[in-house]
Backbone as CSV, one residue per row, in Angstrom:
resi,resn,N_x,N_y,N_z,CA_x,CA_y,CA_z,C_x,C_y,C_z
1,UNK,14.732,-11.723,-0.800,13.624,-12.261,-0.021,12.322,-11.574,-0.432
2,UNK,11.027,-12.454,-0.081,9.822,-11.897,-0.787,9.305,-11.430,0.772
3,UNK,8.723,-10.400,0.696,7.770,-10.154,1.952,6.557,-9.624,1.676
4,UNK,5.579,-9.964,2.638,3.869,-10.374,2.642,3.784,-9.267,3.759
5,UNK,2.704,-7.999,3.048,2.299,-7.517,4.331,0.009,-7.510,4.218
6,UNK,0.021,-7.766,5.770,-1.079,-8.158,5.171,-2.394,-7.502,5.881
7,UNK,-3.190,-6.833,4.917,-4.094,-6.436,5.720,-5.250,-7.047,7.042
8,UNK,-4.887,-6.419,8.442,-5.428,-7.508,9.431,-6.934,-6.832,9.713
9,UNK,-7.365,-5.714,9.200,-8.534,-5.690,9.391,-9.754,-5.964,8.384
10,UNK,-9.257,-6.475,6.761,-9.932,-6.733,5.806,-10.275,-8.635,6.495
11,UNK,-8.667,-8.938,6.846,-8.813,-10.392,7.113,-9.758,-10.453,8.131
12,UNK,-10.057,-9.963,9.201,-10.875,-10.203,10.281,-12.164,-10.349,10.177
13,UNK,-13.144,-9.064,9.288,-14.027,-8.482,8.514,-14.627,-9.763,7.402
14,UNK,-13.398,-10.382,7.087,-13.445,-11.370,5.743,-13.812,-12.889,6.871
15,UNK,-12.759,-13.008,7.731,-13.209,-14.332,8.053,-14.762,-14.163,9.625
16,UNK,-14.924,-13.090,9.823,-16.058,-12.842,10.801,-17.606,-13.354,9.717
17,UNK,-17.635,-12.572,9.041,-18.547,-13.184,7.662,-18.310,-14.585,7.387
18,UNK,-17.719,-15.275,6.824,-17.197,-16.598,6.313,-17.018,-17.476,7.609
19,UNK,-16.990,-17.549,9.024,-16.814,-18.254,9.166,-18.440,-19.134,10.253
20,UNK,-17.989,-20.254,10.856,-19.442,-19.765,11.869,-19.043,-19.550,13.312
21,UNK,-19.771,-18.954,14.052,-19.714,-18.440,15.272,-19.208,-19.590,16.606
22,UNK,-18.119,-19.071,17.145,-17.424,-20.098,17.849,-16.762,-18.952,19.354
23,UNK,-17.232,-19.376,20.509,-17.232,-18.470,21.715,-15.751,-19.570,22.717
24,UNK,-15.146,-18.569,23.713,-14.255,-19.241,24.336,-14.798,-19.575,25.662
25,UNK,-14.415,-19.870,26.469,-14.762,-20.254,27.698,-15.412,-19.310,28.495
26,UNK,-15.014,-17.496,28.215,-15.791,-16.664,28.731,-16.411,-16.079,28.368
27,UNK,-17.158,-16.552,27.351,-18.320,-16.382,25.972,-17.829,-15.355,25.490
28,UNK,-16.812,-15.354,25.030,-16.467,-13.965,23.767,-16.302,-14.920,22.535
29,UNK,-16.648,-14.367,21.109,-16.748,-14.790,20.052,-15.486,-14.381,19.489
30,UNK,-15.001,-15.225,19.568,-13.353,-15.499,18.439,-13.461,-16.310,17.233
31,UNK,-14.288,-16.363,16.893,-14.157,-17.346,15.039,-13.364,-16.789,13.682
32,UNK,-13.639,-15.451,14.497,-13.111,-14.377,13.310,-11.709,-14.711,13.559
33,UNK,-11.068,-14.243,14.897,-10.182,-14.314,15.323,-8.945,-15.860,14.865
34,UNK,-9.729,-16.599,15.267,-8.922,-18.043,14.900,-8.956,-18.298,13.593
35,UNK,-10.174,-17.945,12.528,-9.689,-17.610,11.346,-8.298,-17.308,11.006
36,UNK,-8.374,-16.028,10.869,-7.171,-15.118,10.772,-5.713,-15.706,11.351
37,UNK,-5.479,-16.192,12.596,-4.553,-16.723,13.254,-4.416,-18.120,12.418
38,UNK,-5.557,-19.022,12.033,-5.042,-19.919,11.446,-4.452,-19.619,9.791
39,UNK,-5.040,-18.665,9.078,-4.442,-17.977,7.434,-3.490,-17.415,7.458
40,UNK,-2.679,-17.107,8.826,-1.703,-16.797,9.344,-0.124,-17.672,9.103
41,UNK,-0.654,-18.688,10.124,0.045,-19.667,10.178,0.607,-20.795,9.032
42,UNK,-0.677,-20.497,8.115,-0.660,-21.274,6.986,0.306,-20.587,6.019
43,UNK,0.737,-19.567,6.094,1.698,-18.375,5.379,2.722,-19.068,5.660
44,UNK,2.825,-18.947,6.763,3.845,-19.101,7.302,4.671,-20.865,7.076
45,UNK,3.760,-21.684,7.050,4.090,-23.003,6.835,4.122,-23.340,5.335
46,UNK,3.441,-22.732,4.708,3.771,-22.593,3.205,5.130,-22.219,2.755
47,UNK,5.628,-21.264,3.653,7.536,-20.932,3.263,7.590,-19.639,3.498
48,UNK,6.660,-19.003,3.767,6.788,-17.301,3.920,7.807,-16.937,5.229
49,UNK,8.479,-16.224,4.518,9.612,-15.974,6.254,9.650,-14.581,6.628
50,UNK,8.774,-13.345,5.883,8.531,-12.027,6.277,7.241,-11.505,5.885
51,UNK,6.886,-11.272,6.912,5.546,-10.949,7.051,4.981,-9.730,8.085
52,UNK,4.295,-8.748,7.990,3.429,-7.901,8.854,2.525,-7.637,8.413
53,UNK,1.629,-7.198,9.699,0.241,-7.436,9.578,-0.453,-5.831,10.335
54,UNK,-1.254,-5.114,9.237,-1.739,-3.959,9.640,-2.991,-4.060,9.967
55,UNK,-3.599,-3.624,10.789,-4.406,-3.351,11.679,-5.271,-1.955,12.268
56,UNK,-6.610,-2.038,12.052,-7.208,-0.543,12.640,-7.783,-0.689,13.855
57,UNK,-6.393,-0.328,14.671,-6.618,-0.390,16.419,-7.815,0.572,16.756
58,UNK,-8.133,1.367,15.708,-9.237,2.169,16.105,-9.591,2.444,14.963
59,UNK,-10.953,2.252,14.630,-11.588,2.220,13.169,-11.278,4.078,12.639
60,UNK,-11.926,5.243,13.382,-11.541,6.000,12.979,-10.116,6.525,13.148
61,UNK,-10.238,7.723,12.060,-8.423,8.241,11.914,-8.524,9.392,12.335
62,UNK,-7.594,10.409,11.487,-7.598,11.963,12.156,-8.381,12.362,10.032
63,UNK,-8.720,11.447,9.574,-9.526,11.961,8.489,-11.031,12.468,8.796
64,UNK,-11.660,11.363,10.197,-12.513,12.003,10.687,-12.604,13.505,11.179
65,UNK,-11.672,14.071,11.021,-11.792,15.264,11.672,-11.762,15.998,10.177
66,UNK,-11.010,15.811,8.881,-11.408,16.414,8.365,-12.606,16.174,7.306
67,UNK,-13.396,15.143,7.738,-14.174,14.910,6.689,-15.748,14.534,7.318
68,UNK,-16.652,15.447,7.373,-17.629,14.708,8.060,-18.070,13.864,7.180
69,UNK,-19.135,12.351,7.992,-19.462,10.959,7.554,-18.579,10.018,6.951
70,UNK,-16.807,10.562,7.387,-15.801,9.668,6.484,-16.331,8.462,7.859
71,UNK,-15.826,7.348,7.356,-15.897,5.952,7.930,-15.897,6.077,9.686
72,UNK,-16.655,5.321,10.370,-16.675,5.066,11.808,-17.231,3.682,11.814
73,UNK,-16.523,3.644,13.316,-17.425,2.183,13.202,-18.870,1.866,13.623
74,UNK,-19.439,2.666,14.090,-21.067,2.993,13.634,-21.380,1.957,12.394
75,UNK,-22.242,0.917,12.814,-23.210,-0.364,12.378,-22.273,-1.575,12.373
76,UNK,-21.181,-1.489,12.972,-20.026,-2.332,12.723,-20.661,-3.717,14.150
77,UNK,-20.651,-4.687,13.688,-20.770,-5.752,14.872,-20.226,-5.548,16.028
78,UNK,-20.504,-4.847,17.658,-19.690,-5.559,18.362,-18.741,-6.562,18.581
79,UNK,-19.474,-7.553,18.361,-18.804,-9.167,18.265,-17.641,-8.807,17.356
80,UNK,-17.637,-8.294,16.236,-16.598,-8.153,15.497,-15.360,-7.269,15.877
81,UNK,-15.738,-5.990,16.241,-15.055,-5.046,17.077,-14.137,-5.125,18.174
82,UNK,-14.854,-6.291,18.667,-14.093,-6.637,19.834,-13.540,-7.504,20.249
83,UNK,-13.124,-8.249,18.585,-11.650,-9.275,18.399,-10.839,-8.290,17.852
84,UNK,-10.534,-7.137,17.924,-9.399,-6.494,17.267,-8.479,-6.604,18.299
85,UNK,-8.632,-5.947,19.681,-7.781,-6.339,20.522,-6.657,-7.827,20.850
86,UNK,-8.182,-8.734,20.740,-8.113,-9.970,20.420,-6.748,-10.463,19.510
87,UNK,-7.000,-10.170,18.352,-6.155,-10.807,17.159,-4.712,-9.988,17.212
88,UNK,-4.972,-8.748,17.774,-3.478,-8.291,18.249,-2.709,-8.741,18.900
89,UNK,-3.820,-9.438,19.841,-2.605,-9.862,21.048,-1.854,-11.125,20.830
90,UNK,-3.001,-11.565,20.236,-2.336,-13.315,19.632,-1.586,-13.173,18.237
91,UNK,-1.431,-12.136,17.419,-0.543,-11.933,16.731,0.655,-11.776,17.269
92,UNK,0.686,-10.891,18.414,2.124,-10.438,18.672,2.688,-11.705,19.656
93,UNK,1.890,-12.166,20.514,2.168,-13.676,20.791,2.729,-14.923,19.685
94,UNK,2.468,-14.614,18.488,3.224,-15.694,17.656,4.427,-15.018,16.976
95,UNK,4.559,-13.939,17.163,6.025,-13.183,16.955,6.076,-12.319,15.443
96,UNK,4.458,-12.281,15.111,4.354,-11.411,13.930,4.547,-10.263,14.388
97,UNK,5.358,-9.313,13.140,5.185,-8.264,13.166,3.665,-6.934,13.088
98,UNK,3.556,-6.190,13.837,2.677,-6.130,13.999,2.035,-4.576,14.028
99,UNK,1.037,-3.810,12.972,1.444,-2.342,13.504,-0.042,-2.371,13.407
100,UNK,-0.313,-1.664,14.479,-1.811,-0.971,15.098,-2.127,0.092,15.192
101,UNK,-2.757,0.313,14.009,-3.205,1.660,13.626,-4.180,2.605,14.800
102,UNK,-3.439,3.465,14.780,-4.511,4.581,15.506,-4.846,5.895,14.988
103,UNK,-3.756,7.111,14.417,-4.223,7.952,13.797,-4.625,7.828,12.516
104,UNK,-3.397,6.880,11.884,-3.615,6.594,10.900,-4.475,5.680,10.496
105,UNK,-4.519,4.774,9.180,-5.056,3.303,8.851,-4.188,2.721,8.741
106,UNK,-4.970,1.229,8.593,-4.320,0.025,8.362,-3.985,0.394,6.515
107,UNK,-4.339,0.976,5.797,-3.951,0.818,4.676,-3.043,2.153,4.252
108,UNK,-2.803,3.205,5.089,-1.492,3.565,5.108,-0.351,2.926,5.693
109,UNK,-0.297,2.168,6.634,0.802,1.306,7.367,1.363,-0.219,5.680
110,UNK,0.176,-0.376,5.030,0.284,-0.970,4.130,1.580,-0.254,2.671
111,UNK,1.258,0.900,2.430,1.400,1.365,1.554,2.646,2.037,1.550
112,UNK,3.268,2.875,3.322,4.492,3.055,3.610,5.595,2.122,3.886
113,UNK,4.748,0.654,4.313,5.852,-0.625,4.474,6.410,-0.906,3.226
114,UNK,5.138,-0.751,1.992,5.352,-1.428,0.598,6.725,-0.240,0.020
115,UNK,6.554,0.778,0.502,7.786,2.461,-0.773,8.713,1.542,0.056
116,UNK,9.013,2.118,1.060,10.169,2.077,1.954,11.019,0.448,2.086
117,UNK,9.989,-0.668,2.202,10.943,-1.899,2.209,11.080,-2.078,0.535
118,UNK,10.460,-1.880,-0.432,10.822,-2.049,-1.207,12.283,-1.253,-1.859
119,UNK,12.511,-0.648,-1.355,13.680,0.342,-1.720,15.199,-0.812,-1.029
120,UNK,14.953,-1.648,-0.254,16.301,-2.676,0.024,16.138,-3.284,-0.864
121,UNK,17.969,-3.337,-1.180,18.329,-4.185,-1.907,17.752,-5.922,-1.951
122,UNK,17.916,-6.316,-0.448,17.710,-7.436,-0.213,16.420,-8.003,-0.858
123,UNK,15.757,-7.087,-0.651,14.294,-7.375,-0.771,14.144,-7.682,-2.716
124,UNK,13.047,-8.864,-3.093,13.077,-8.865,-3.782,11.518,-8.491,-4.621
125,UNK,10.846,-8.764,-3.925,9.369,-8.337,-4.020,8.374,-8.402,-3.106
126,UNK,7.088,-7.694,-3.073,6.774,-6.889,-1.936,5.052,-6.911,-2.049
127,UNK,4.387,-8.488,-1.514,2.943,-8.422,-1.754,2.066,-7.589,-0.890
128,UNK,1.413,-6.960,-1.223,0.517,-6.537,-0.431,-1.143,-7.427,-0.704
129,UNK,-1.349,-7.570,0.423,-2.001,-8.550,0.606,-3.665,-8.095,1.200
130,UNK,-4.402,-7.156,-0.312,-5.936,-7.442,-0.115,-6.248,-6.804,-1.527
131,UNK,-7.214,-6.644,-1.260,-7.754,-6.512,-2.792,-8.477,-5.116,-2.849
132,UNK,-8.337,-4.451,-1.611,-8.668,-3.094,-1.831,-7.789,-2.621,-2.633
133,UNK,-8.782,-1.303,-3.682,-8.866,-0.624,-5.016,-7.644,0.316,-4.704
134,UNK,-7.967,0.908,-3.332,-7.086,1.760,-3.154,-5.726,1.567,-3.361
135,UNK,-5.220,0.248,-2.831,-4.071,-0.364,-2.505,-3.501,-0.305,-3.757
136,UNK,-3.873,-0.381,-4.952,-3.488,-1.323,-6.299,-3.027,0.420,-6.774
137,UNK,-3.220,1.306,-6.231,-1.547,2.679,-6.479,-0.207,2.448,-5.844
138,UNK,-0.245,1.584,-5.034,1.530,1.123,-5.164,1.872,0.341,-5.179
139,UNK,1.239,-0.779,-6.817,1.993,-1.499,-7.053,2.965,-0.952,-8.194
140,UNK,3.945,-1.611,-8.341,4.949,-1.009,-8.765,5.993,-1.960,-9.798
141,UNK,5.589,-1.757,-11.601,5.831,-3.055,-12.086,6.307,-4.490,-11.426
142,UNK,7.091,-5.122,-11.099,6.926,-6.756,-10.325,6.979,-7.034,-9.440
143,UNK,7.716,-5.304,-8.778,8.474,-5.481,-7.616,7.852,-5.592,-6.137
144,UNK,6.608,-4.344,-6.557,5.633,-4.061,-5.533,4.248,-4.755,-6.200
145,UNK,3.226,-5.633,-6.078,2.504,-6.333,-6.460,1.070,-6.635,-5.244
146,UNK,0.008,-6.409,-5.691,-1.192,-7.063,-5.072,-1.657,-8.516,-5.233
147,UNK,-1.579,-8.896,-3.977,-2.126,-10.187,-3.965,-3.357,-10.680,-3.298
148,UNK,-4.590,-11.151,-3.755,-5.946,-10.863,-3.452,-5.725,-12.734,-2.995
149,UNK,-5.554,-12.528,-1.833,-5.147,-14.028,-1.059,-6.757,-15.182,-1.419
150,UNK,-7.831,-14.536,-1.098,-9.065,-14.758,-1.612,-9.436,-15.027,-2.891
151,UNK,-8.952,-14.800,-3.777,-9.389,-15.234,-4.952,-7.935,-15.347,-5.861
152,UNK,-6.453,-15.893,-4.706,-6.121,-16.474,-5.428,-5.070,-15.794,-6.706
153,UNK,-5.183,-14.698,-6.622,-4.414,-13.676,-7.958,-3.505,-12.531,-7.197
154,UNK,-2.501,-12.415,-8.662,-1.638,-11.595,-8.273,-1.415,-10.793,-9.424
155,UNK,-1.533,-9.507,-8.807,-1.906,-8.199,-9.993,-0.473,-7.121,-9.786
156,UNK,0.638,-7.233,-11.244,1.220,-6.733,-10.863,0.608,-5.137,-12.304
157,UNK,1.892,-4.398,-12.286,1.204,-2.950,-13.608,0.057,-3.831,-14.473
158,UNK,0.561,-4.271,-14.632,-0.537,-4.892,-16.097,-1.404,-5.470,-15.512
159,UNK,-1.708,-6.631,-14.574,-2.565,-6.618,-14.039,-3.600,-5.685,-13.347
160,UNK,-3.148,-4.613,-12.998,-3.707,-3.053,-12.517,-4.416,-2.763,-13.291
161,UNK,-3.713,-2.502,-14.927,-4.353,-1.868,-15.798,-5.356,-2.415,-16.347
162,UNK,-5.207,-3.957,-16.625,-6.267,-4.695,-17.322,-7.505,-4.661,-16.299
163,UNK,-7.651,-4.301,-14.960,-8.753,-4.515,-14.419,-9.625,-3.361,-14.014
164,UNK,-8.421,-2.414,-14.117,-9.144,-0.545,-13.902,-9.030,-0.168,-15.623
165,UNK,-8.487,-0.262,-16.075,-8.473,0.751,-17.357,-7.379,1.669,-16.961
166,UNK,-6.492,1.725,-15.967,-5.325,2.564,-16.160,-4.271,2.166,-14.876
167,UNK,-3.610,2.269,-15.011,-2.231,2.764,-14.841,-1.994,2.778,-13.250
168,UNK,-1.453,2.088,-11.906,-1.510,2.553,-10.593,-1.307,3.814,-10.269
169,UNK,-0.334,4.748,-10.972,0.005,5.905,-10.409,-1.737,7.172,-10.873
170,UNK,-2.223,6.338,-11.860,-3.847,6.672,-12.050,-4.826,6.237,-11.198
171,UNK,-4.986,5.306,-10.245,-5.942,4.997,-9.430,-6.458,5.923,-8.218
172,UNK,-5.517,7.137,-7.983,-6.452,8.058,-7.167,-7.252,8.809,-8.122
173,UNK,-7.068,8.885,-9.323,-7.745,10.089,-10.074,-9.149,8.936,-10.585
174,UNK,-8.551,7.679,-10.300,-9.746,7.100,-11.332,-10.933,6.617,-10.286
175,UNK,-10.292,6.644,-8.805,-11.579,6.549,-7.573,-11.847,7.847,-7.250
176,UNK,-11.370,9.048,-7.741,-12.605,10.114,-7.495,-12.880,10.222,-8.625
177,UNK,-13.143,9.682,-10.111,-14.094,9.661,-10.956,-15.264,8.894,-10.263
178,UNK,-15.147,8.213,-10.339,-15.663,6.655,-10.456,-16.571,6.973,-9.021
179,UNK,-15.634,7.152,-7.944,-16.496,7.226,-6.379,-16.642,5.981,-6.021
180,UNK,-16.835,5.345,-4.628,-17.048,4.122,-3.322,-17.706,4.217,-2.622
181,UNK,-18.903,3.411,-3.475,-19.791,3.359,-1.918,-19.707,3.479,-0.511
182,UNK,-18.023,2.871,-0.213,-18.107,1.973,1.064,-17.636,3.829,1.719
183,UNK,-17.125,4.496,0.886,-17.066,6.031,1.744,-17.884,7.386,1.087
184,UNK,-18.189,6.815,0.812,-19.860,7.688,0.539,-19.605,8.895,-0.512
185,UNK,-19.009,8.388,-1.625,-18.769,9.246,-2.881,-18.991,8.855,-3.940
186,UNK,-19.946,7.798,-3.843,-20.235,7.513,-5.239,-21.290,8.862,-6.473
187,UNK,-20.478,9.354,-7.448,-20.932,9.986,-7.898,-22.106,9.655,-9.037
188,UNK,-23.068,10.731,-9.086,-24.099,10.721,-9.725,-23.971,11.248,-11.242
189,UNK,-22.427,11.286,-11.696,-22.198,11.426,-13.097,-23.137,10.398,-14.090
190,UNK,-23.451,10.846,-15.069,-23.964,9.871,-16.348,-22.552,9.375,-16.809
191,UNK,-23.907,8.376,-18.008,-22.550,7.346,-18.221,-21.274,8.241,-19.122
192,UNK,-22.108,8.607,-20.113,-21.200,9.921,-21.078,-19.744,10.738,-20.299
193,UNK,-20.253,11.407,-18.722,-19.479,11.943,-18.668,-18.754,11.299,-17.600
194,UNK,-18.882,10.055,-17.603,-17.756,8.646,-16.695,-16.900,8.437,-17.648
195,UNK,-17.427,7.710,-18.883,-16.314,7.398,-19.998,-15.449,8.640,-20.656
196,UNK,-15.591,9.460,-20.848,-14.968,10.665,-21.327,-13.563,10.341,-20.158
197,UNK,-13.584,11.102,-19.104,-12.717,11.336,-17.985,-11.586,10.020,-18.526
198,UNK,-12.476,9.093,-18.325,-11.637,7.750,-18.236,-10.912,7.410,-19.508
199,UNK,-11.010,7.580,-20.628,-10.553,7.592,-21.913,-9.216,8.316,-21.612
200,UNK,-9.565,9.775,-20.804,-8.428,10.770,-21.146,-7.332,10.400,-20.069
201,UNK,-7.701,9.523,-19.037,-6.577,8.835,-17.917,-5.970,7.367,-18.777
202,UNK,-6.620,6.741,-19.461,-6.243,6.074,-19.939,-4.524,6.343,-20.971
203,UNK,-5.551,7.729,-21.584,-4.399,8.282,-23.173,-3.338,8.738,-22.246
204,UNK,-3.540,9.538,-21.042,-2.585,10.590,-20.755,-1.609,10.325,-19.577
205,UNK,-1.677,8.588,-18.907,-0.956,7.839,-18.125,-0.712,6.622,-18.833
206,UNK,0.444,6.538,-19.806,0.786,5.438,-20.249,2.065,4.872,-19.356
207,UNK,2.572,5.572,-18.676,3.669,4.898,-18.008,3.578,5.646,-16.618
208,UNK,4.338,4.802,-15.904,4.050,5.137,-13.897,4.830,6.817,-14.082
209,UNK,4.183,7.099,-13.175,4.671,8.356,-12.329,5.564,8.154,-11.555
210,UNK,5.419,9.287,-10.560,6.588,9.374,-9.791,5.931,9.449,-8.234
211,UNK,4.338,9.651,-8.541,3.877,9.693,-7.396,3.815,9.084,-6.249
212,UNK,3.708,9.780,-4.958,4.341,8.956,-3.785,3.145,7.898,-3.398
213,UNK,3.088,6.633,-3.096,2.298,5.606,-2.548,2.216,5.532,-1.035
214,UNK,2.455,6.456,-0.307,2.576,6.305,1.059,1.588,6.826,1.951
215,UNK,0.226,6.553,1.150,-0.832,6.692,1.932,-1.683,5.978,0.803
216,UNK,-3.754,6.099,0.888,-4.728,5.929,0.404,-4.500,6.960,-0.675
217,UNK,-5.996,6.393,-1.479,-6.389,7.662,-2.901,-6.955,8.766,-2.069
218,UNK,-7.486,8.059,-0.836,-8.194,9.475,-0.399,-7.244,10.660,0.543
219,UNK,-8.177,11.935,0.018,-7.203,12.727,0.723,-6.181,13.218,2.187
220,UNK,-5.561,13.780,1.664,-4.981,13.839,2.777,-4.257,15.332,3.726
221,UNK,-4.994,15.125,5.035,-4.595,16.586,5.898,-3.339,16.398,5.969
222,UNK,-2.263,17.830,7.011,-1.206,18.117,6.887,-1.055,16.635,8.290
223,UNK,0.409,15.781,8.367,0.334,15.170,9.563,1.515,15.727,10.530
224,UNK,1.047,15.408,11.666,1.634,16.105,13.027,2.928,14.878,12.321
225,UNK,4.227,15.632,13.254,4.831,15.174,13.497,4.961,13.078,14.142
226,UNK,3.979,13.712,15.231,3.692,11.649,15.527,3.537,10.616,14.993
227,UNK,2.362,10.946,14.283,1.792,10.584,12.737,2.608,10.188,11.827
228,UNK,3.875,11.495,11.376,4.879,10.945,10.645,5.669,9.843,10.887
229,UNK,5.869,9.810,12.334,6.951,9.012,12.688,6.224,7.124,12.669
230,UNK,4.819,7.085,12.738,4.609,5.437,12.380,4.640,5.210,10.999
231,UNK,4.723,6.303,10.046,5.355,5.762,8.802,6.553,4.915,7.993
232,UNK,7.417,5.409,9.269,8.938,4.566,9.161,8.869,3.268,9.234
233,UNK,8.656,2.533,7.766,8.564,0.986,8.542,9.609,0.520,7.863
234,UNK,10.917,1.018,7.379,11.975,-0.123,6.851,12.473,-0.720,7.858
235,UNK,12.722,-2.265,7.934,13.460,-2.948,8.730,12.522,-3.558,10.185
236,UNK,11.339,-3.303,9.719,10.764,-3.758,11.214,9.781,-4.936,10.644
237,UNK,10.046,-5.249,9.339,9.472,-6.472,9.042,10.934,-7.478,9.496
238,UNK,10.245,-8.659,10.374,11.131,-9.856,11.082,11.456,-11.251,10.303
239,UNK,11.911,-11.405,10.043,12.050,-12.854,9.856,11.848,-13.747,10.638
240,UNK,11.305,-14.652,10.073,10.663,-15.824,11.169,11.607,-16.643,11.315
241,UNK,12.819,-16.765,10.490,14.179,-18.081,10.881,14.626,-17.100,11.466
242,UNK,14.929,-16.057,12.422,15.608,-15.465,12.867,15.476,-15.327,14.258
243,UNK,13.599,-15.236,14.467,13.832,-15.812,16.164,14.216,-16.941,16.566
């Protein structure tokens, strides 16, 4: 069986932008929301029969604590903010699986579903479903694969490589070259000493590692015990012929 896990706060973010503004009876703005619920459904009617959907029940993590100016939701839309609840609830109302990030992210819940279900037999391949940079370190030649639902493509090793210049088990080393705007590290290297670095990740990762995918490129503090335990996600992806 193929299973789809899919990022629910890129989708929300993606269809709040894209779509136009549409309020319910007690003027709260759900467009974003019914978006998402309808790209949902459409998975699902297309033939998809396993699916979960990660979520940042709370924009910050416990990285805020070790990182001052890492991500908050500071300039983030209300209106937008406050379909997260929203799209949870009507997710878990249509019987998706469903994990709501709080210490962690939505793109560690991504990345521990992808090691761990991919390790069953049953399982035969394992999309992860956005097009964040970060994500594209555990794909995992065919088995584990990015799928950028938005534009349509599916990037498995080789696809990785042809679009970074190296290798997934290289993509944390090649986003702290490189740096992200969107978390405030873009570095002020020249061009000289960008291409150098990158040449030598290129020569010196020709084949995957061994490295673990069960979090982001970005770093990471020691985790409490609690923390550990929403990592466990084998077996809590559902099948939809099964309810």
């Amino acid at each position: 069986m193929d299973v789809y896990l899919v990022d629910g706060t890129y989708e929300l973010f993606r269809h709040f932008y894209a779509m136009p503004s549409h309020s319910n009876d007690r003027g709260e703005e759900v467009a974003a929301t019914r978006g998402v619920l309808g790209s949902i459904a459409g998975m699902l009617e297309s033939g998809v029969t396993h699916l979960g959907v990660a979520t940042d029940h709370v924009i910050e993590s416990f990285r805020n604590d070790l990182w001052t100016g890492y991500k908050t939701g500071e300039g983030v839309d209300p209106r937008l903010l406050s379909q997260f609840p929203l799209l949870e609830q009507a997710l878990g109302a249509m019987g998706v699986v469903l994990w709501p990030m709080v210490e962690l992210e939505a793109d560690d819940a991504l990345a521990g579903a992808a090691k761990s279900l991919s390790r069953l037999p049953k399982v035969s391949r394992v999309y992860i479903c956005t097009p964040d940079k970060d994500l594209a370190q555990c794909v995992r030649d065919d088995r584990v694969v990015q799928l950028d639902r938005r534009a349509r493509q599916v990037r498995n090793e080789e696809g990785v490589r042809e679009k970074f210049g190296v290798l997934p088990a290289s993509i944390p080393d090649y986003l702290a070259l490189v740096g992200d705007k969107l978390f405030h590290n873009q570095l002020w290297i020249g061009r000289l000493r960008f291409e150098a670095p990158i040449a030598l990740l290129r020569l010196s990762r020709r084949t995957s590692s061994s490295r673990c995918c069960s979090a982001t490129s970005r770093p990471y503090g020691r985790r409490s015990p609690r923390s550990a335990r929403r990592t466990r996600f084998a077996g809590l992806v559902r099948s939809r012929t099964s309810r």
